[in-house]
C-alpha positions, -999 to +999 in steps of 0.1 A: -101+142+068-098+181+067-061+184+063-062+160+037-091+178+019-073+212+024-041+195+006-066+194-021-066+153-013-100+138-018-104+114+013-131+093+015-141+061+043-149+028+040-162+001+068-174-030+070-202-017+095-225+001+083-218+039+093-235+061+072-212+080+048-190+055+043-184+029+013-196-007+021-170-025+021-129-028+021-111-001+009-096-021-020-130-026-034-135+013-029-099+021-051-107-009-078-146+007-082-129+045-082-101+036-106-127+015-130-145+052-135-112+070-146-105+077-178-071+054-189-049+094-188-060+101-159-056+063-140-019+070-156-012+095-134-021+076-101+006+061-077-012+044-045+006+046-012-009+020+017-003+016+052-020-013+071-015-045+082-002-076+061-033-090+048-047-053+037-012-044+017-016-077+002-049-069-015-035-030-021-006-053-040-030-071-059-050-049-065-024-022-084-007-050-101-044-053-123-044-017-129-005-015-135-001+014-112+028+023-091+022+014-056+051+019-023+039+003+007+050+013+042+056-024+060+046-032+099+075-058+114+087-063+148+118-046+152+141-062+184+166-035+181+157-014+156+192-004+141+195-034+119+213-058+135+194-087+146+176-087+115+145-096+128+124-078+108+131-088+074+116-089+039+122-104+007+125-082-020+131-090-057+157-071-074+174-077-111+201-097-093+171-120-078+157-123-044+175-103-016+164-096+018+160-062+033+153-050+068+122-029+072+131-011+104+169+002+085+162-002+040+121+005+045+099+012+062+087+020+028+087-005+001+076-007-037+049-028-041+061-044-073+091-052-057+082-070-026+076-111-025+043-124-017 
């Protein structure tokens, strides 16, 4: 990832294959492992973004929630017409009002984590 690494963003990989150079395993085992070795200062200073599909941002949820870290996740829905109104692609979200529903293709694509329903 040379852009990334230019940016001054360390990128690593991570498969479940076996390619060499890459972390054996899923990427959430890769963050939990890398965010165990920082120093509590530091890990306060991390906020995790996550693209993926459902299952994956599920386990990036879970796994930020342990470590208390800020965490926005950018949803994949269907999206019939794309403008909002079918409302195909929704999501509940908690807000202080309770539960609402948001649709991803017009209030996200982007999400907090914290504030998304399982």
């Amino acid at each position: 990832m040379p852009l990334l690494e230019d940016w001054g963003v360390p990128s690593r990989l991570t498969s479940l294959q076996g390619y060499p150079g890459c972390f054996e395993g899923y990427v959430t085992e890769f963050a939990a492992a890398w965010l165990d070795r920082l120093e509590a200062d530091a890990r306060a200073g991390v906020e995790v973004f996550a693209c993926g599909p459902e299952p994956m941002l599920e386990a990036v949820k879970a796994m930020v929630s342990r470590y208390a870290l800020p965490c926005q996740l950018s949803l994949e829905e269907y999206m019939a017409c794309g403008v909002g109104g079918c409302a195909g692609c929704v999501v509940e979200v908690q807000t202080a009002a309770g539960p609402v529903m948001r649709r991803v293709c017009v209030d996200g694509p982007v999400f907090s984590a914290q504030e998304l329903s399982s």
